[in-house]
C-alpha positions in Angstrom: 21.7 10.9 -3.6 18.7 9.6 -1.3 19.2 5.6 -1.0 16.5 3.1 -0.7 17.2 1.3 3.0 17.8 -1.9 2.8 15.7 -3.0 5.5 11.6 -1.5 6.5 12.3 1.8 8.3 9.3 3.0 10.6 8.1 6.8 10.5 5.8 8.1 13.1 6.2 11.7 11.5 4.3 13.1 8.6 7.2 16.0 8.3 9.5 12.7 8.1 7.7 10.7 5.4 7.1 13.4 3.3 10.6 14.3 3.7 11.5 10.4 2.8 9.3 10.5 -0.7 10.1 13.8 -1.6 13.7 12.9 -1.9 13.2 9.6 -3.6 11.0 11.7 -6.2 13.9 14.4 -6.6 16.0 11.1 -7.4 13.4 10.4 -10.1 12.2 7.1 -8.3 8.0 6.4 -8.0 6.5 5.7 -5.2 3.9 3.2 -4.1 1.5 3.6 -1.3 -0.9 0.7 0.2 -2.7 1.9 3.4 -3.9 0.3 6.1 -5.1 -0.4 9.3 -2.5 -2.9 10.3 -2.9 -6.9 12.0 -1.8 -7.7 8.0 -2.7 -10.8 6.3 -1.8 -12.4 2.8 -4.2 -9.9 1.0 -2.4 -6.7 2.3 1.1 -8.7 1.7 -0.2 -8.9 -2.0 -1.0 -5.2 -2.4 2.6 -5.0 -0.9 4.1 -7.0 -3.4 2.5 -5.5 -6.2 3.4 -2.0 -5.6 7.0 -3.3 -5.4 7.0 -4.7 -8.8 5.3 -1.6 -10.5 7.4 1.2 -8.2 10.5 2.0 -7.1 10.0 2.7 -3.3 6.9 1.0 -1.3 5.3 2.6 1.9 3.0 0.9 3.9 0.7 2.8 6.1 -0.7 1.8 9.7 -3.5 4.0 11.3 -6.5 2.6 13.0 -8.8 5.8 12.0 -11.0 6.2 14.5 -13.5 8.7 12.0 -14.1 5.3 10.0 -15.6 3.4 13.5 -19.2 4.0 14.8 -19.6 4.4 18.8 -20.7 0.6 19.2 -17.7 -0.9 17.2 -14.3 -2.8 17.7 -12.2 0.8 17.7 -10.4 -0.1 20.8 -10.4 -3.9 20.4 -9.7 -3.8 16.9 -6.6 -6.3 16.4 -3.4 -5.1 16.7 -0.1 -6.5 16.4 2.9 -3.7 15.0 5.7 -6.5 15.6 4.0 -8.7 13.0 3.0 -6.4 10.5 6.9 -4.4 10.5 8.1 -8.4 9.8 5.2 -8.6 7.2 5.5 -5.4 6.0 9.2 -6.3 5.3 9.0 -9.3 3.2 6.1 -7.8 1.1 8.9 -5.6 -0.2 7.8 -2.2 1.5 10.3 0.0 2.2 9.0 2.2 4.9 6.1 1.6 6.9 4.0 4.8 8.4 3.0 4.6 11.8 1.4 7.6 13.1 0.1 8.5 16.4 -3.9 9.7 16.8 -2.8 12.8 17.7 -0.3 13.2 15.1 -2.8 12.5 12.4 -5.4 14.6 13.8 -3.3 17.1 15.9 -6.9 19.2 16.3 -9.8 17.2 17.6 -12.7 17.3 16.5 -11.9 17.1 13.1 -13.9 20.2 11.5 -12.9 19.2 7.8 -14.4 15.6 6.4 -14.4 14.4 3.0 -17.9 12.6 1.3 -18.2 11.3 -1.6 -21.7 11.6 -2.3 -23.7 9.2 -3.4 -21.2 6.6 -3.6 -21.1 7.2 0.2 -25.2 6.3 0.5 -25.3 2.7 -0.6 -24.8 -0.5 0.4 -22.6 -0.3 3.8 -24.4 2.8 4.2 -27.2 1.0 5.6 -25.8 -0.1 8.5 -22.5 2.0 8.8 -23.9 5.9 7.6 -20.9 7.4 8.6 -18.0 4.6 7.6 -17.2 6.4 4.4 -16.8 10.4 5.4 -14.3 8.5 8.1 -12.4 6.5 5.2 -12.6 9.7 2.4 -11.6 11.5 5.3 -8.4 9.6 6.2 -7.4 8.5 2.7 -7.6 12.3 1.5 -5.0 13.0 4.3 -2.9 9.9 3.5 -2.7 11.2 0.0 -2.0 14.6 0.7 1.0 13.4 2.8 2.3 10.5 0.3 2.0 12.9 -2.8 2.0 11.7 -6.3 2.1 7.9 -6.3 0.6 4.9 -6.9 -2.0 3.5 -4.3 -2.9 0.1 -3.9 -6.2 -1.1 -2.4 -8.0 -4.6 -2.1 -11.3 -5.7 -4.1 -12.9 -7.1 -0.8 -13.9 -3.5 0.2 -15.2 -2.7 -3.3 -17.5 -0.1 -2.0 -14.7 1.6 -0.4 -12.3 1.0 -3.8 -15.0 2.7 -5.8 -15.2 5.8 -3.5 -11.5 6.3 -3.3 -11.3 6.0 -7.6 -13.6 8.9 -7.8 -12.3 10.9 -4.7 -8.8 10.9 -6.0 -10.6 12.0 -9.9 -12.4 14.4 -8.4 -10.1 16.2 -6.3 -7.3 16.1 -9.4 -4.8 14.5 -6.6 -1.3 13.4 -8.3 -2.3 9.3 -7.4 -3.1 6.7 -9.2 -5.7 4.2 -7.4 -5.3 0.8 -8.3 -7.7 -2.0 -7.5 -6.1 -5.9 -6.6 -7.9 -9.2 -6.7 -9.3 -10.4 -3.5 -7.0 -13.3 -2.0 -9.0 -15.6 -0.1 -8.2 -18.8 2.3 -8.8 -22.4 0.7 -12.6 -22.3 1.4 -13.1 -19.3 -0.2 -13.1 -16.6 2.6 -11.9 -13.3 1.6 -8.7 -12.7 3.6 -9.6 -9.7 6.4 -8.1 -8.9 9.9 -11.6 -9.5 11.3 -11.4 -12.9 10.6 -9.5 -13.5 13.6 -12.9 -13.0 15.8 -14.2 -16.2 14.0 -14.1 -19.3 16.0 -15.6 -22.7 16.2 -18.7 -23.0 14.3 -18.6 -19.7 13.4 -15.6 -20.1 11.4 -16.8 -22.8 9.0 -20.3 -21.1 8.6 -18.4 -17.6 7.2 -18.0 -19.5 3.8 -21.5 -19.1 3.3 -20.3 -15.6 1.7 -18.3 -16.8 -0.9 -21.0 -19.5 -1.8 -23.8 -17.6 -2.2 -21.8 -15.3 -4.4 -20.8 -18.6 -6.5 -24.3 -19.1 -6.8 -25.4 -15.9 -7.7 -22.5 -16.3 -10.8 -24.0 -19.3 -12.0 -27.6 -17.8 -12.5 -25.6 -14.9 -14.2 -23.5 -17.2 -16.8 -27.2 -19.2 -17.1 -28.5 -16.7 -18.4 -30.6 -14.6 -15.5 -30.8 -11.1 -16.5 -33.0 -10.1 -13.4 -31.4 -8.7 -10.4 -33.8 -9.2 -8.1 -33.5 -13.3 -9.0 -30.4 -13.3 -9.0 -30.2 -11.4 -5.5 -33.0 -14.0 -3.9 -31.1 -17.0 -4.7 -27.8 -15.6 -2.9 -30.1 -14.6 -0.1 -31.5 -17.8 0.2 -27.9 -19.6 0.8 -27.5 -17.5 3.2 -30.3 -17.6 4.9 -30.0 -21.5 5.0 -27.1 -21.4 7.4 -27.9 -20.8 10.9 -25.5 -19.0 12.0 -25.6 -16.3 9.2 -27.6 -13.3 9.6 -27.7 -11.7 6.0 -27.1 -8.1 6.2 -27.9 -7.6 2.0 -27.0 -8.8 -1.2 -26.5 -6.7 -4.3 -26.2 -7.3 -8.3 -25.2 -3.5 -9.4 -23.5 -2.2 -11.9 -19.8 -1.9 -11.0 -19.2 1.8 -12.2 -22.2 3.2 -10.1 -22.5 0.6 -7.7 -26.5 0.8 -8.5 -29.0 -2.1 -9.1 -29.5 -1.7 -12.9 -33.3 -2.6 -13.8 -31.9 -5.1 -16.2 -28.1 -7.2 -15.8 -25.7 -6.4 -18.3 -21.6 -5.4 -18.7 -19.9 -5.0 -15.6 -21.6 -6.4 -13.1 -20.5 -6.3 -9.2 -22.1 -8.9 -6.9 -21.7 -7.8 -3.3 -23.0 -9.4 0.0 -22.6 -8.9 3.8 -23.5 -10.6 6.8 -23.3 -11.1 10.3 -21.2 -14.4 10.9 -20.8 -14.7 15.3 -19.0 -11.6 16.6 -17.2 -10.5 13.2 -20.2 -8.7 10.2 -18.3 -10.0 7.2 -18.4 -8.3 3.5 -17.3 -9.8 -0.1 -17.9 -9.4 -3.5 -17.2 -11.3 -6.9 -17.3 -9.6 -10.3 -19.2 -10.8 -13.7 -18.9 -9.6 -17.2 -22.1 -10.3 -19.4 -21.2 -9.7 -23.0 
């Protein structure tokens, strides 16, 4: 009978995982996956930690996808650190951590095949990353496909993203389950997110501007404004007060469609995203008007 290891085992080979799960499946164990993109923080250790409680056998996944990064971003600078995240990845409780090679993820270049999920795909981040999402559909899909039926484990901070991977998995009737965790933030109220390590100085105090303008956006909710586009101006405006934020947007939408309704009511998603010195920052908060 397959054994769980008692310490993290690293797989570079997608013949190897699959061969790793498959076993532990035959054994009757579940398995829980949490991708990522490595340099972890707190708020991947908590996905981590959750899929141990609710599974059997936890995999963590490492892959800086290159079909998720524009021309003009951080693809080769993006913050790495494999040492880290193995010691990390350990404590969290995963069991096996997947760290493939470019080439052994996309052994055929260029990738002919993508994944969209339509209009999901067109809002928001859309606006200034059009082609971030066919990159993340595209990758996840794959990362499915080679974890098989499981649980998978994603963060709230990247609702957008959360939202597209629900309906992807639906849609394509793939044996996972997505499940959404709370955003963990630092004691100002930054979300947790391996960019943050670009923030310095100045630059770092000012990135709580996020979270603040999405408390104040709450409180006009739970006063009673009903009106999006109010509600959406008075975030702005916090934003827009510290110098050395440059808003991107701020939304009030519903949080099944991720659209603006014309009026606020149920679920209610408040996103918001902004340029903070070298690192754009996103975060959201949700409501519930009854």
């Amino acid at each position: 009978m397959t054994e769980i290891p008692s310490t993290i085992v690293t797989v570079n080979a997608v013949a190897e995982l699959r061969a790793h799960l498959d076993a532990h499946r035959g054994a009757g164990r579940t398995v829980g996956l949490v991708p990522t993109m490595g340099f972890l923080h707190d708020g991947h250790g908590s996905l981590m930690r959750r899929a141990a409680v609710e599974n059997d056998v936890v995999v963590a996944t490492i892959f800086v996808n290159p079909l998720q990064f524009a021309p003009d971003e951080d693809l080769d600078s993006y913050p790495r650190d494999l040492k880290r995240d193995t010691v990390l990845a350990e404590e969290a409780g995963a069991n096996y951590l997947f760290v493939p090679t470019r080439e052994e993820m996309y052994p055929f270049e260029p990738v002919l095949t993508t994944v969209r999920v339509g209009t999901l795909s067109d809002l928001w981040e859309a606006g200034t990353r059009p082609t971030h999402f066919s990159g993340v559909a595209t990758v996840v899909t794959k990362l499915f496909a080679i974890g098989g039926e499981c649980k998978a484990y994603f963060g709230e901070k990247d609702f957008q993203q959360l939202a597209i991977v629900t309906r992807l998995a639906a849609d394509l009737s793939l044996p996972v389950t997505v499940v959404g965790c709370p955003i963990v933030r630092e004691p100002d109220g930054l979300a947790m997110s391996s960019r943050n390590t670009y923030l310095t100085g100045d630059h770092r105090t000012a990135a709580a501007v996020l979270r603040q303008a999405l408390d104040v956006g709450e409180a006009a909710i739970a006063a009673g404004e009903r009106d999006p586009q109010i509600v959406m101006a008075e975030m702005a405006a916090i934003v827009e007060d510290e110098p050395l934020a440059e808003l991107d947007y701020v939304a009030a939408v519903d949080a099944a469609t991720l659209e603006m309704p014309p009026v606020l009511a149920g679920e209610i998603r408040l996103l918001i995203a902004a340029q903070v010195g070298r690192p754009r920052l996103i975060d959201n908060c949700g409501v519930t008007i009854t």
